[in-house]
C-alpha positions in Angstrom: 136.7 78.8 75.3 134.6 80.7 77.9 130.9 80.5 77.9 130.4 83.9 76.8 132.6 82.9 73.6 130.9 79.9 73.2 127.4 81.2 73.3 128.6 83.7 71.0 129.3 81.7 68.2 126.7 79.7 68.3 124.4 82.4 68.2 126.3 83.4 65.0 126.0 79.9 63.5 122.6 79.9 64.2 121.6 83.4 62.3 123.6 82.5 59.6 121.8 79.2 59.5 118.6 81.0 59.8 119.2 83.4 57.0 120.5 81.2 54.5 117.6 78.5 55.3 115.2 80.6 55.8 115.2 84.7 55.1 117.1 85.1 52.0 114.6 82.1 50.2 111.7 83.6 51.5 112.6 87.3 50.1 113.3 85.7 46.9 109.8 83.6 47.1 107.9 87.8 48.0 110.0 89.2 45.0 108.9 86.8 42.5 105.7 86.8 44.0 105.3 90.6 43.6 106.8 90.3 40.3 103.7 88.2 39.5 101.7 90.4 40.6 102.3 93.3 38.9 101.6 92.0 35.6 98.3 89.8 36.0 96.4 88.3 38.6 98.5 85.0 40.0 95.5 82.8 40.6 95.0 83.4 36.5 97.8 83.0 35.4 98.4 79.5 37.9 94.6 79.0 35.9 96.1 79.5 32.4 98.9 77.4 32.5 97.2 74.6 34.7 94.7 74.9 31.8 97.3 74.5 29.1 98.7 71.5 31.0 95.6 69.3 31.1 93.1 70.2 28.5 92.3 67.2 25.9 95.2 65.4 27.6 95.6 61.3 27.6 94.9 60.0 30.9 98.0 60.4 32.8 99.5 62.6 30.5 100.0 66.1 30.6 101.0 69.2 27.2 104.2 69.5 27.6 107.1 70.6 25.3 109.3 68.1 23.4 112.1 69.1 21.3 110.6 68.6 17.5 111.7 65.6 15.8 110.1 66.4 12.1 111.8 69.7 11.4 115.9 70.0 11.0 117.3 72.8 12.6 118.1 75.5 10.1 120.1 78.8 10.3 118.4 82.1 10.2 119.4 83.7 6.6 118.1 86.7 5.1 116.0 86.9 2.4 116.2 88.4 -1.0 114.6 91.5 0.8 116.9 91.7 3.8 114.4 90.3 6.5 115.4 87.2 8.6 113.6 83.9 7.7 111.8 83.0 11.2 113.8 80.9 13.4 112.7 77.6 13.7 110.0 75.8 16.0 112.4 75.0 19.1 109.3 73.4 20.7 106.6 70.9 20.1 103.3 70.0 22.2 103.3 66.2 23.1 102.2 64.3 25.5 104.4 63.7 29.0 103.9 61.1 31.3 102.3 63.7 34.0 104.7 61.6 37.1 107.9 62.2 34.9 106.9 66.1 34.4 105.9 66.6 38.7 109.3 65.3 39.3 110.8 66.9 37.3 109.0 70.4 38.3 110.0 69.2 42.2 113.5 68.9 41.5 113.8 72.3 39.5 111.9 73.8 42.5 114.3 72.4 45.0 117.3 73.1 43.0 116.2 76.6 43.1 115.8 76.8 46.7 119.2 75.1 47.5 121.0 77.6 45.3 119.0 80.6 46.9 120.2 79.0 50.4 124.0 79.2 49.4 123.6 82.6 47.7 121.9 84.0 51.3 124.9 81.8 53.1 127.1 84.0 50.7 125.9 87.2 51.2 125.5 86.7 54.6 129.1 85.7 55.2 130.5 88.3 53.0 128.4 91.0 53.6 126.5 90.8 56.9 128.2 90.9 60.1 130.2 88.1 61.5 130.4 87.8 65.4 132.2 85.0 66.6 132.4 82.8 63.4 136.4 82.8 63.9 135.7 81.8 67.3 133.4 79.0 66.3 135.9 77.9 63.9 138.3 77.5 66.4 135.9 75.2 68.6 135.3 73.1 66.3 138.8 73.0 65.3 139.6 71.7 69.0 136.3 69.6 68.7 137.8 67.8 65.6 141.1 67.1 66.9 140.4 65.6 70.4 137.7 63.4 68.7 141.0 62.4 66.9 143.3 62.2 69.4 140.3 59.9 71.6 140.2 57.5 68.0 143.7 57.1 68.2 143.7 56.3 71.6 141.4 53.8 71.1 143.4 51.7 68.4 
């Protein structure tokens, strides 16, 4: 492969890499940001629910929902008078160990940027534009198999 094809593609590896790492998590990051926004200040409602979280907590303990033990889960019937009974309390405020609850709020928030780092690597590959990824391919392809070929030499 010439140098010209070589840069190439590594150029196109490299803005792929860059949008799918980078770009397409941080538009997502603005839009949900400006989403935020629209409705009430951020810094209040990060107040509010940082509020909720702590106030007459245990000591290393944080509100947080449990799923409620005391009531049975019933189906929503109507009434005599044709209006739906409420549905049933699908949350109860307990105590959480407030270590459990951060990891757990880490590993949803970096669950949500790995699967906005595959959608950007999808859009970008089927979407965007694709200069020398077949040729990259292909170098790598020759890469792989002469690493082989120098294993099997070595045996």
């Amino acid at each position: 492969m010439s140098t010209y094809r070589a840069a190439r593609s590594l150029r196109a590896c490299w803005r792929a890499a860059w949008f799918s790492l980078v770009t397409a998590p941080s538009l997502v990051l603005f839009l949900l940001f400006m989403l935020l926004t629209f409705n009430n200040s951020v810094t209040g409602t990060f107040l509010d629910a940082a509020r909720d979280l702590v106030v007459d907590a245990p000591p290393g303990k944080i509100w947080g929902c449990a799923p409620p033990l005391s009531t049975p889960v019933e189906t929503v019937m109507p009434q005599g008078n044709g209006i739906a009974a409420a549905p049933p309390v699908r949350c109860e405020r307990a105590a959480v160990d407030a270590i459990a609850w951060q990891k757990n709020v880490d590993r949803l928030i970096r669950n949500l940027y790995v699967t906005v780092a595959f959608a950007g690597a999808f859009f970008w590959w089927f979407l965007g534009s694709k200069p020398g990824v077949p040729e990259a391919a292909e170098w790598a392809g020759r890469k792989v198999k002469s690493l082989r070929k120098t294993l099997q030499e070595k045996e």
